[in-house]
LOVO-930807 format. One record per residue (C-alpha): residue in three letters; y, x, z; chain. Coordinates in steps of 0.2 Angstrom, whole numbers, plus 5000, padded with zeros to 4 digits. Each point is the difference from the previous one (the first is absolute). Last residue first. Layout:
# residues N
<ala, <Y, X, Z>, A>
...
//
This chain:
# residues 65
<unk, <4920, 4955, 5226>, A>
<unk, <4983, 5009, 5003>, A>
<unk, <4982, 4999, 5006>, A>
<unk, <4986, 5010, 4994>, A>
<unk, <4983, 4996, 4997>, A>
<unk, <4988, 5015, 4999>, A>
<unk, <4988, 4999, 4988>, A>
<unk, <4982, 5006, 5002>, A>
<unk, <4988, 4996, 4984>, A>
<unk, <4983, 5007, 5001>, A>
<unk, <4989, 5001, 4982>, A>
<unk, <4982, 5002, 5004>, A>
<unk, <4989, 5013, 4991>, A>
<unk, <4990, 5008, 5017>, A>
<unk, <5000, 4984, 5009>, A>
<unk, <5013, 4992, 5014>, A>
<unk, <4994, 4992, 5015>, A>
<unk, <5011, 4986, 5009>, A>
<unk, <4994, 5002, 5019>, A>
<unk, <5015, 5010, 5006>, A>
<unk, <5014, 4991, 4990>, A>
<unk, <4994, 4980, 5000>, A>
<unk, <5014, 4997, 5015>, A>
<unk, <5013, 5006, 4987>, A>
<unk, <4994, 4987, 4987>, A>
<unk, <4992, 5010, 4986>, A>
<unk, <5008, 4990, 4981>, A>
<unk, <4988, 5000, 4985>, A>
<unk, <5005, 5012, 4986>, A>
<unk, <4985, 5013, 4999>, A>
<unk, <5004, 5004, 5020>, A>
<unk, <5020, 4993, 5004>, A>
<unk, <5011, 5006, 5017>, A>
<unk, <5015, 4993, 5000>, A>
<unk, <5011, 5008, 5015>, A>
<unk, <5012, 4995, 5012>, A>
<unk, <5000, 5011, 5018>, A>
<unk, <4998, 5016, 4990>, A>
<unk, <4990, 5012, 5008>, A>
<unk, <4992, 5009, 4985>, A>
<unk, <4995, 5015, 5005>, A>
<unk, <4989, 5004, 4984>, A>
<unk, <4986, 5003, 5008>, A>
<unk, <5001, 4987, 5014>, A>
<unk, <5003, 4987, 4986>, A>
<unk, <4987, 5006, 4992>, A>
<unk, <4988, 4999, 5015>, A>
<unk, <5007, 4983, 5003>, A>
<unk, <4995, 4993, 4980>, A>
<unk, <4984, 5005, 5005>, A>
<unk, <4988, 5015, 4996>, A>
<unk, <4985, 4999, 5004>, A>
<unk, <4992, 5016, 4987>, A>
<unk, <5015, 5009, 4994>, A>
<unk, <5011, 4999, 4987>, A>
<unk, <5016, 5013, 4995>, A>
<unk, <5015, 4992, 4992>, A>
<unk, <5004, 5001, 4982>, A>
<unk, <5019, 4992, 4998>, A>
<unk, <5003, 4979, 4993>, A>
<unk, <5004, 4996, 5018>, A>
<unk, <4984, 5006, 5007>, A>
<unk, <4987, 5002, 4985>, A>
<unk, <4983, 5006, 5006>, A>
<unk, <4990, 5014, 4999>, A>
//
């Protein structure tokens, strides 16, 4: 199990910040994505691993006036 946004969230052997992404359908074109507190750079998101016990941040940046 890890934490996805402070909420349980099934773990699985390989899986990357992309694969959750994918399984959570996030699309958004501006996002933060942070593993135990250090930043993932958008190019980073297929081949950044995330272990059974991790703590996954993904914000979504919005814009506004």
């Amino acid at each position: 199990m890890i934490k996805l946004n402070n909420r349980d969230f099934p773990w699985k052997e390989g899986m990357t910040v992309e694969s959750v992404m994918q399984a959570k359908s996030f699309t958004y074109s501006r996002i933060i994505v942070k593993v135990n507190g250090r930043h993932v750079n958008q190019e980073d998101y297929s081949s950044t691993v995330i272990n059974d016990g991790d703590e996954v941040q993904m914000i979504h940046l919005l814009a506004g006036g």
